[in-house]
PDB file of N, CA, C and O in Angstrom:
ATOM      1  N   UNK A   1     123.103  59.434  73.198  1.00  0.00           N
ATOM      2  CA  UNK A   1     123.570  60.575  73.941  1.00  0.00           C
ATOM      3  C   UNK A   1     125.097  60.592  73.936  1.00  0.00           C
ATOM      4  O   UNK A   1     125.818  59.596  74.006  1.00  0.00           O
ATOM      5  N   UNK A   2     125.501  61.910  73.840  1.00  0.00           N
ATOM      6  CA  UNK A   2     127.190  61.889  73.727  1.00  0.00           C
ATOM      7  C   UNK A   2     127.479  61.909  74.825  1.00  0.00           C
ATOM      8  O   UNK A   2     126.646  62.218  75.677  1.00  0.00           O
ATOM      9  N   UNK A   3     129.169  61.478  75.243  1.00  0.00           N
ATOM     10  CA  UNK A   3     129.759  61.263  76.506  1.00  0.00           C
ATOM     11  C   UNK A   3     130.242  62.601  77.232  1.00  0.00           C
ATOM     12  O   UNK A   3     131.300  63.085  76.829  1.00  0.00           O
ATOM     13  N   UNK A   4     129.609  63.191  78.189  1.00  0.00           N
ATOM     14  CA  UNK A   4     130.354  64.811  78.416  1.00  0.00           C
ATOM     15  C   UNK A   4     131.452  64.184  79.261  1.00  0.00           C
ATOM     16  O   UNK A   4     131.170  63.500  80.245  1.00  0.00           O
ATOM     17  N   UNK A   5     132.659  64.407  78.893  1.00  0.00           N
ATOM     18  CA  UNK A   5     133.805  64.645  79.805  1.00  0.00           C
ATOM     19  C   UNK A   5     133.954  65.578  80.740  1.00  0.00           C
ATOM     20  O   UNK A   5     133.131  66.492  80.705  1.00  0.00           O
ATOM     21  N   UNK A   6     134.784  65.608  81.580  1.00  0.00           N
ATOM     22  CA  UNK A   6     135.046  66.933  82.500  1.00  0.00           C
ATOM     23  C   UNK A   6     136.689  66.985  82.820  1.00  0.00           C
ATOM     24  O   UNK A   6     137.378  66.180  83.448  1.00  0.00           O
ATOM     25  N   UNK A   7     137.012  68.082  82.234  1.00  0.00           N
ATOM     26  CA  UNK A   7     138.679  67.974  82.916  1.00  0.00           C
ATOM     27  C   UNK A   7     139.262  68.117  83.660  1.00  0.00           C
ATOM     28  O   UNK A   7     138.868  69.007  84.414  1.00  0.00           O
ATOM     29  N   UNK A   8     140.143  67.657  83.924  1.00  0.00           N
ATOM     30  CA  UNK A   8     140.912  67.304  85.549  1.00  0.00           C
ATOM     31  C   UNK A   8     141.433  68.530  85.607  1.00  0.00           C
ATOM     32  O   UNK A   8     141.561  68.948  86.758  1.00  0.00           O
ATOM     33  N   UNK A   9     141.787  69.268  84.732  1.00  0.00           N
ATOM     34  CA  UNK A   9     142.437  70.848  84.552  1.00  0.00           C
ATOM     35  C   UNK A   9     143.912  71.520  83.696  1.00  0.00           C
ATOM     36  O   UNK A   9     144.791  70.731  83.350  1.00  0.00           O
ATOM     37  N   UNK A  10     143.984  72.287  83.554  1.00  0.00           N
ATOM     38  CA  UNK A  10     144.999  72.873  82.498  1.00  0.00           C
ATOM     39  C   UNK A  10     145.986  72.561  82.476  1.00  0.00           C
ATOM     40  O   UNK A  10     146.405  72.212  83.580  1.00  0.00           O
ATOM     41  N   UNK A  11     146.747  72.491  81.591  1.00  0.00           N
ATOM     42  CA  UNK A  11     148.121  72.603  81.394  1.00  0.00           C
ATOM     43  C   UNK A  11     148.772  73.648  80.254  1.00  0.00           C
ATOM     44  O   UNK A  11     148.109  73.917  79.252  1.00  0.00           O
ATOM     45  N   UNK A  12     150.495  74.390  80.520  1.00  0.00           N
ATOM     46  CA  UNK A  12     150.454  75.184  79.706  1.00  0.00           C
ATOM     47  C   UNK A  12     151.841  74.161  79.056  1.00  0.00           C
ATOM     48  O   UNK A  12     152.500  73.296  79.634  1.00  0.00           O
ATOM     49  N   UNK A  13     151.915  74.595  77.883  1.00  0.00           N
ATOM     50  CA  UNK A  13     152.850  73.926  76.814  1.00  0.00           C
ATOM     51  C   UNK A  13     154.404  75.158  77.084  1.00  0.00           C
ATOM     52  O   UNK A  13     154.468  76.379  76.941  1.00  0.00           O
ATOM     53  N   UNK A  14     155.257  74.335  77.429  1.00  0.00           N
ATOM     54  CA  UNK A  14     156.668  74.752  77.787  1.00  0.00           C
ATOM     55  C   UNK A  14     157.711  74.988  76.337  1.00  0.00           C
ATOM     56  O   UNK A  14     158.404  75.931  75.955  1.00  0.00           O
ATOM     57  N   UNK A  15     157.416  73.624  75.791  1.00  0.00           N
ATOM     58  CA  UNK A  15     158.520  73.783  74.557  1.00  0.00           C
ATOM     59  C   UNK A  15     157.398  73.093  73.391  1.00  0.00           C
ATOM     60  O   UNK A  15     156.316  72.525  73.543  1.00  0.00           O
ATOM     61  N   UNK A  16     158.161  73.416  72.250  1.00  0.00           N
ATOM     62  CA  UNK A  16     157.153  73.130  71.328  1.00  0.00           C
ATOM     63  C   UNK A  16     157.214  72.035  71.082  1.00  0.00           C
ATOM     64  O   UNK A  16     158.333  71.562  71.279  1.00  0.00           O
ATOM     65  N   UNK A  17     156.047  70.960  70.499  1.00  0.00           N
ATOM     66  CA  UNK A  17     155.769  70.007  70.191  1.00  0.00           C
ATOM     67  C   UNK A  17     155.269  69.158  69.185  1.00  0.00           C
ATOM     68  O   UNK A  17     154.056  69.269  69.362  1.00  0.00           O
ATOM     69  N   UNK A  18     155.394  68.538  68.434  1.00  0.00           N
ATOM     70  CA  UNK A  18     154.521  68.730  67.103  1.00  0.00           C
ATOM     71  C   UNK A  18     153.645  66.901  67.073  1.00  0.00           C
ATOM     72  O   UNK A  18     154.232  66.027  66.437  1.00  0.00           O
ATOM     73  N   UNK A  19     152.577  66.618  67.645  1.00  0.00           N
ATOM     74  CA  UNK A  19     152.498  65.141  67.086  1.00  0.00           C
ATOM     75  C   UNK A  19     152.743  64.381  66.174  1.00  0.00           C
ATOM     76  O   UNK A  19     153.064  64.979  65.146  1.00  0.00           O
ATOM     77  N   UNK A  20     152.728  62.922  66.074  1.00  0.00           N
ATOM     78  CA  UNK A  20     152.387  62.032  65.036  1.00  0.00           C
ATOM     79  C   UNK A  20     151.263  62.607  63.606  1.00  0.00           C
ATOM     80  O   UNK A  20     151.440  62.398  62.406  1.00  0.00           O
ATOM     81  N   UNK A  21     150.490  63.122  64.059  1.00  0.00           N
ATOM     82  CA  UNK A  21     149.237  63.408  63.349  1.00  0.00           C
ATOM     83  C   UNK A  21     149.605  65.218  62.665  1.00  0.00           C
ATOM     84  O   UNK A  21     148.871  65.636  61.769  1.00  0.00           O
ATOM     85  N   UNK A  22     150.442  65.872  63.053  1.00  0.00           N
ATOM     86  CA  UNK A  22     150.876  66.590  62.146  1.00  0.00           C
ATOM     87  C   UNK A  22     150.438  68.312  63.190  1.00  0.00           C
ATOM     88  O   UNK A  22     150.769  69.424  62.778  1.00  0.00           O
ATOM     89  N   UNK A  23     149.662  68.069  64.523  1.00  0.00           N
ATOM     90  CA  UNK A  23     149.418  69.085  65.050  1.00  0.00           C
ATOM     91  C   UNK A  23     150.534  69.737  66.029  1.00  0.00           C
ATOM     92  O   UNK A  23     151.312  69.033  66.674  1.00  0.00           O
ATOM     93  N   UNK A  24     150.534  70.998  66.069  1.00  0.00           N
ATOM     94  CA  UNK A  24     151.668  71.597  66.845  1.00  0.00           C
ATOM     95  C   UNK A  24     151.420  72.681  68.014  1.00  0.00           C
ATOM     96  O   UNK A  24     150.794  73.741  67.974  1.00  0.00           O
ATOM     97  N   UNK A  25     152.274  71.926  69.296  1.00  0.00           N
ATOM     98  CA  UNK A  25     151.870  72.443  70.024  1.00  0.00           C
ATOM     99  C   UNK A  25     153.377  73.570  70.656  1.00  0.00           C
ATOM    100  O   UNK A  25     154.524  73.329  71.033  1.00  0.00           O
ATOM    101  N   UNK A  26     152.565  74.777  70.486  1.00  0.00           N
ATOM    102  CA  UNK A  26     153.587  75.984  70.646  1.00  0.00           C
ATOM    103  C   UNK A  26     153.796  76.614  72.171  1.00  0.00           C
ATOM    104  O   UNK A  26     152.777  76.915  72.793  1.00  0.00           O
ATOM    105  N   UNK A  27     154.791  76.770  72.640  1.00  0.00           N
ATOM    106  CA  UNK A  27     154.941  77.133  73.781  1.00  0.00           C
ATOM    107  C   UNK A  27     154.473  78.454  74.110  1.00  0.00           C
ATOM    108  O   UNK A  27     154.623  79.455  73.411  1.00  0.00           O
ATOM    109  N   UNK A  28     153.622  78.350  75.757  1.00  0.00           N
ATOM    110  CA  UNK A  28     152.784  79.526  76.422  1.00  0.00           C
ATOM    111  C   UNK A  28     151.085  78.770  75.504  1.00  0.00           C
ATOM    112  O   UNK A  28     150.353  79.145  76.420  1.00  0.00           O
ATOM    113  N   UNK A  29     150.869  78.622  75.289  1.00  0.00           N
ATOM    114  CA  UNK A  29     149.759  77.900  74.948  1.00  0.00           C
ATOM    115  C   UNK A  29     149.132  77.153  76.014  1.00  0.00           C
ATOM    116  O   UNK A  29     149.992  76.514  76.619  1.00  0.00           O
ATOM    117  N   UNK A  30     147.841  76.962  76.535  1.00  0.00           N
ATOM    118  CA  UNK A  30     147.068  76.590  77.692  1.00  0.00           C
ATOM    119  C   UNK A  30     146.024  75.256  76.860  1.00  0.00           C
ATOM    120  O   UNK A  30     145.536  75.471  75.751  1.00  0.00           O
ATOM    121  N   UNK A  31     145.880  74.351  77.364  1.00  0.00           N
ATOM    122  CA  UNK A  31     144.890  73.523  77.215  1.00  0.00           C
ATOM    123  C   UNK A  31     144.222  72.794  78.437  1.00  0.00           C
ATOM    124  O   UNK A  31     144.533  72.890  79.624  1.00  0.00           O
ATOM    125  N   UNK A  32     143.097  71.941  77.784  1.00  0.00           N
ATOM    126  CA  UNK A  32     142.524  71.634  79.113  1.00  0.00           C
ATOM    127  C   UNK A  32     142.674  70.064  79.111  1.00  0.00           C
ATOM    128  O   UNK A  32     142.191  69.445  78.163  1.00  0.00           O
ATOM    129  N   UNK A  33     143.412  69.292  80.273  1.00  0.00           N
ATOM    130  CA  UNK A  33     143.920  67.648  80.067  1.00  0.00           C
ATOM    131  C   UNK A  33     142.587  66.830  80.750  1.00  0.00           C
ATOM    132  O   UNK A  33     141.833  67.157  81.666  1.00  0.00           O
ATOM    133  N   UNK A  34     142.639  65.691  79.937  1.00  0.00           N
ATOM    134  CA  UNK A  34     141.505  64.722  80.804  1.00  0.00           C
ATOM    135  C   UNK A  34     142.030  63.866  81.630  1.00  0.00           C
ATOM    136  O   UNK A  34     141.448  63.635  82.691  1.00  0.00           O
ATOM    137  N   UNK A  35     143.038  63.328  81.360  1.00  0.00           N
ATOM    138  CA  UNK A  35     143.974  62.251  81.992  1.00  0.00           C
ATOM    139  C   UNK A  35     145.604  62.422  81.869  1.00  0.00           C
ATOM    140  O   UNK A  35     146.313  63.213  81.248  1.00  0.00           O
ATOM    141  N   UNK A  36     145.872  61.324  82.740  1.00  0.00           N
ATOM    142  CA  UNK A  36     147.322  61.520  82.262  1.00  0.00           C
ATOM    143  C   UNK A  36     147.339  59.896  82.134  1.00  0.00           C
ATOM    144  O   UNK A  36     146.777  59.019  82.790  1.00  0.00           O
ATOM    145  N   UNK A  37     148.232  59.862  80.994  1.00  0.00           N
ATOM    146  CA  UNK A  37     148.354  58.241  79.877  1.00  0.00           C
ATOM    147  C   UNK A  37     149.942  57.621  80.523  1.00  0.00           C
ATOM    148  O   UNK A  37     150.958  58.316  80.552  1.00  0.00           O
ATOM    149  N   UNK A  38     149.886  56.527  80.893  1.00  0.00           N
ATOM    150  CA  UNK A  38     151.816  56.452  81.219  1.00  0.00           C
ATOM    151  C   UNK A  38     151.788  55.119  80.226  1.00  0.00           C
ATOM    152  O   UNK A  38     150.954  54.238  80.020  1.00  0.00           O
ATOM    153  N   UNK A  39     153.082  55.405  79.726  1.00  0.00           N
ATOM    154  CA  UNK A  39     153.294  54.338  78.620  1.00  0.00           C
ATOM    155  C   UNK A  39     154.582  52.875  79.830  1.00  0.00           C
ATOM    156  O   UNK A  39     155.132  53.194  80.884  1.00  0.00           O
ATOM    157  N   UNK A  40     154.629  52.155  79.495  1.00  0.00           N
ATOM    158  CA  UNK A  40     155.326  50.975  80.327  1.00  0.00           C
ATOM    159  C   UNK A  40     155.647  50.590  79.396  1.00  0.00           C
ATOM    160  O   UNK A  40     155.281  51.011  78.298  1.00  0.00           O
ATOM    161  N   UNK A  41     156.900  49.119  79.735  1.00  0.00           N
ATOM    162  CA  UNK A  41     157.648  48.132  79.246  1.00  0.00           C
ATOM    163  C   UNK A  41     156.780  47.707  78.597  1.00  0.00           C
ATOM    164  O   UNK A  41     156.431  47.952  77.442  1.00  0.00           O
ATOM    165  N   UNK A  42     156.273  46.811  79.610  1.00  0.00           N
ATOM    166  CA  UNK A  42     155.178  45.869  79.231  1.00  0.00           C
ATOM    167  C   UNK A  42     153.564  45.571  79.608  1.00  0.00           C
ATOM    168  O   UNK A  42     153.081  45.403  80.727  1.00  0.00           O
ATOM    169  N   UNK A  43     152.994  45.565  78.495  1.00  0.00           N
ATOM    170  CA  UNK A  43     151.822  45.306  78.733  1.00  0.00           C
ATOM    171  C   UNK A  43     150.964  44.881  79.275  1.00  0.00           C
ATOM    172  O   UNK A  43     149.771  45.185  79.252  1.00  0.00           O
ATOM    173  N   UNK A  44     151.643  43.946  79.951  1.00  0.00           N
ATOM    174  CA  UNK A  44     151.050  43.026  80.560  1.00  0.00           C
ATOM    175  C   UNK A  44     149.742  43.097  81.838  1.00  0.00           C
ATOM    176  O   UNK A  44     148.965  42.234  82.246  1.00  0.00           O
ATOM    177  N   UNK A  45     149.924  44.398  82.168  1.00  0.00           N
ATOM    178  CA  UNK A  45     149.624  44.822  83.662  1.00  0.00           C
ATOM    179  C   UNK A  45     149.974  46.040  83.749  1.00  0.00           C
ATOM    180  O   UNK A  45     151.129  46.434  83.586  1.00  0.00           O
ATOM    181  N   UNK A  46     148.674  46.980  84.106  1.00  0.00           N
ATOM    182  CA  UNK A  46     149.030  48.235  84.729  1.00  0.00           C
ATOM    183  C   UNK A  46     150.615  48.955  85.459  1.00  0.00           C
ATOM    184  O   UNK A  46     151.375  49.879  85.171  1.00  0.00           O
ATOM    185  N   UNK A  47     150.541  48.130  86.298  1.00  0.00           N
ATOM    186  CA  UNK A  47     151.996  48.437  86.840  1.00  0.00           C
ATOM    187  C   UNK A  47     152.983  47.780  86.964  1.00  0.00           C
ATOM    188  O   UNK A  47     153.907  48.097  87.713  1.00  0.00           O
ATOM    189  N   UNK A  48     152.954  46.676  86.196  1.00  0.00           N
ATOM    190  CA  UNK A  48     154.111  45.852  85.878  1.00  0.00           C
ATOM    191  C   UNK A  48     154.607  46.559  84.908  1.00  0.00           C
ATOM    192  O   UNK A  48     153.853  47.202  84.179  1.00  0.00           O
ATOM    193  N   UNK A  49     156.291  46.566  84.688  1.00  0.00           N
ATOM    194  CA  UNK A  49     157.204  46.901  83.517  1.00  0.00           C
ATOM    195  C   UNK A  49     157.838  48.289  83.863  1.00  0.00           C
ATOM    196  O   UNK A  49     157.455  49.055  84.748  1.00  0.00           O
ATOM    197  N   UNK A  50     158.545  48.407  83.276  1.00  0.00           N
ATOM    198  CA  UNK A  50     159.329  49.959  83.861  1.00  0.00           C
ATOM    199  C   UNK A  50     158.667  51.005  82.858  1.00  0.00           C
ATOM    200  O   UNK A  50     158.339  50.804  81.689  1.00  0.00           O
ATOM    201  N   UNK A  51     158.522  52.502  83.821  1.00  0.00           N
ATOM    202  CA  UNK A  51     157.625  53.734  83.229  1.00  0.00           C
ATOM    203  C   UNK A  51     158.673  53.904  82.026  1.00  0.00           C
ATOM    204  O   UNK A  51     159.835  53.752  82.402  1.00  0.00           O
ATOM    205  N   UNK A  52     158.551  54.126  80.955  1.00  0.00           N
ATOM    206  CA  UNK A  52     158.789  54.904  79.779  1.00  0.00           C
ATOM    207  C   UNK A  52     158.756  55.953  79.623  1.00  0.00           C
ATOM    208  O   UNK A  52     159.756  56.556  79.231  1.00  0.00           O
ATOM    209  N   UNK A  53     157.635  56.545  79.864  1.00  0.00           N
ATOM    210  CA  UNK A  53     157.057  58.018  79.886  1.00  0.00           C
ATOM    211  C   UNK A  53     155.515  58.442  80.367  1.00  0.00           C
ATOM    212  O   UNK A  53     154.592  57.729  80.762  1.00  0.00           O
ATOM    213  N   UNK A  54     155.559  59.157  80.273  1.00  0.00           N
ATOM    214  CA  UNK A  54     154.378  59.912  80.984  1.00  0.00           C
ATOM    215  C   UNK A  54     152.867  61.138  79.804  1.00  0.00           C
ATOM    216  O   UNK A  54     153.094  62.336  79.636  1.00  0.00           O
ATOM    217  N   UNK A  55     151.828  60.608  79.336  1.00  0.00           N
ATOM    218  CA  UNK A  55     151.094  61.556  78.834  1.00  0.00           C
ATOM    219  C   UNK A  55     149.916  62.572  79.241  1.00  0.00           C
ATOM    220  O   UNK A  55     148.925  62.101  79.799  1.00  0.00           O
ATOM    221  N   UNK A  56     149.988  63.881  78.993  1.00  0.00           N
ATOM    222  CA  UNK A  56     148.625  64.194  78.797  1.00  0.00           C
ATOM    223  C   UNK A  56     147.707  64.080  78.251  1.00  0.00           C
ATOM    224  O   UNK A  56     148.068  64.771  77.298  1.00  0.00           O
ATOM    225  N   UNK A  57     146.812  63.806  78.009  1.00  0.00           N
ATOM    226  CA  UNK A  57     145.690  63.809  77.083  1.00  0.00           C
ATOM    227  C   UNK A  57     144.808  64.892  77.315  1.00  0.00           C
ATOM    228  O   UNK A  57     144.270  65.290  78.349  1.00  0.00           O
ATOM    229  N   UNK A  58     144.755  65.450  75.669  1.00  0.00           N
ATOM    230  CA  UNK A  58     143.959  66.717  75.520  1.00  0.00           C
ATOM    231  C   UNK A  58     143.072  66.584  74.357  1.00  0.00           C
ATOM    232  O   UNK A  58     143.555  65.746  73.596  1.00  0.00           O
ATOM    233  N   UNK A  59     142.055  67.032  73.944  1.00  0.00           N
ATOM    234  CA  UNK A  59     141.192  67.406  72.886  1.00  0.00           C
ATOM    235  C   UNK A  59     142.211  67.106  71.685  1.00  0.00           C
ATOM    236  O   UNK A  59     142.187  66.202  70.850  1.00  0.00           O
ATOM    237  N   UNK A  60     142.926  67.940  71.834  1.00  0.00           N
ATOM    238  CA  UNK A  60     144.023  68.335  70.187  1.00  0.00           C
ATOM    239  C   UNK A  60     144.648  66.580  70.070  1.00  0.00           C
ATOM    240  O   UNK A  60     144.392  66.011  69.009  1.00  0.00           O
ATOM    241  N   UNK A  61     145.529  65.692  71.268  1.00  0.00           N
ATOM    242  CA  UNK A  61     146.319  64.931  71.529  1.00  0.00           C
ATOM    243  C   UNK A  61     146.878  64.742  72.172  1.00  0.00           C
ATOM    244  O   UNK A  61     146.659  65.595  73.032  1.00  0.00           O
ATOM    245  N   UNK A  62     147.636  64.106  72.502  1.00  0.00           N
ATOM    246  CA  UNK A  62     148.523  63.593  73.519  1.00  0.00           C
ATOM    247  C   UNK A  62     150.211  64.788  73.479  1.00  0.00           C
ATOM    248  O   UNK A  62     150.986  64.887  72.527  1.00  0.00           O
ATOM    249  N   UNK A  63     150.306  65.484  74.784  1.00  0.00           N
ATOM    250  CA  UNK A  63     151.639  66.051  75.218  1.00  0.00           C
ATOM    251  C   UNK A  63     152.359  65.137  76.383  1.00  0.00           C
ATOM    252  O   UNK A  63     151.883  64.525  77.339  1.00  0.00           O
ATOM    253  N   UNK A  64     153.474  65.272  75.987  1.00  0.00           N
ATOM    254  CA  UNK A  64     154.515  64.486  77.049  1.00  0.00           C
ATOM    255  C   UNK A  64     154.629  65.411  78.373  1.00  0.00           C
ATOM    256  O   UNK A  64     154.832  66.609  78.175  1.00  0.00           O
ATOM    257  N   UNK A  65     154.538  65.044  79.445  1.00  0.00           N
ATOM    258  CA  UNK A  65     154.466  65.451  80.393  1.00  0.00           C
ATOM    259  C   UNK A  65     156.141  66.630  80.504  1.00  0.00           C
ATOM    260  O   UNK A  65     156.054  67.846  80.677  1.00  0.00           O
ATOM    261  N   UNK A  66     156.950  66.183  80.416  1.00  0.00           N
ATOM    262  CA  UNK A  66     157.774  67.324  79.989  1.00  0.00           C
ATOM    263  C   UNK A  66     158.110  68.423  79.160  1.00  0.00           C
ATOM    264  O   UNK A  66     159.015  69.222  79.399  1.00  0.00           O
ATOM    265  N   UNK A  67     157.280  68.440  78.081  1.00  0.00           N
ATOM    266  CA  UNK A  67     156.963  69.525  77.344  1.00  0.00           C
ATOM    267  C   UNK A  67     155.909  70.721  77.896  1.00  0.00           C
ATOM    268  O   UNK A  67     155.865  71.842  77.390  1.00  0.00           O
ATOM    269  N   UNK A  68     154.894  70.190  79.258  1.00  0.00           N
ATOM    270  CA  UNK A  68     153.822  71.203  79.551  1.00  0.00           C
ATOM    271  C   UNK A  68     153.607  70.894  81.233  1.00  0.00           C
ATOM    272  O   UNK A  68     153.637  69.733  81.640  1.00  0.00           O
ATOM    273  N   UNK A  69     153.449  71.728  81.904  1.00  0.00           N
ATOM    274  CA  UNK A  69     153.000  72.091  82.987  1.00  0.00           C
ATOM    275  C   UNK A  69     151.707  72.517  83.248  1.00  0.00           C
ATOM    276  O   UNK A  69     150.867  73.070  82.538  1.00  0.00           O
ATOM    277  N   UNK A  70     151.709  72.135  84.464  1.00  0.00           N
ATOM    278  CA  UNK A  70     149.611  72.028  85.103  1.00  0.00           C
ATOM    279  C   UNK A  70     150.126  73.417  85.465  1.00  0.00           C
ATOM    280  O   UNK A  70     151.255  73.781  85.795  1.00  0.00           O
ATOM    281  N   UNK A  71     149.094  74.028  85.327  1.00  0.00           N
ATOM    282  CA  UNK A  71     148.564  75.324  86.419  1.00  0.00           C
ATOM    283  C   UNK A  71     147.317  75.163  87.349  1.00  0.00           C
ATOM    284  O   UNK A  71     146.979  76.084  88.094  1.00  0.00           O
TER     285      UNK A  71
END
């Protein structure tokens, strides 16, 4: 049986973006996020190490939290 997800809810894309993997994400564009990913120093531990940055995770890939806004 496949895993149904459910999303936490939308976000719209502010400035454009293009991933690693070659997809591009164009501003005014809406998607739907499952999580949000935070990257750290170090590995070691959830919340040990200083935040780096901040992700969405969507179907398409991962947006940086400053490129897109929740609605």
């Amino acid at each position: 049986m496949p895993v149904i997800r459910t999303p936490r809810g939308r976000i719209q894309v502010t400035l454009r973006y293009r991933t690693p993997r070659g997809f591009i994400f164009s501003p005014g564009e809406e998607y739907e996020y499952y999580s949000i990913v935070e990257r750290r120093e170090c590995k070691c531990n959830g919340t040990n190490g200083k935040l780096l940055y901040k992700l969405y995770k969507t179907n398409r890939g991962l947006i940086p939290t400053v490129k897109a806004i929740i609605l």
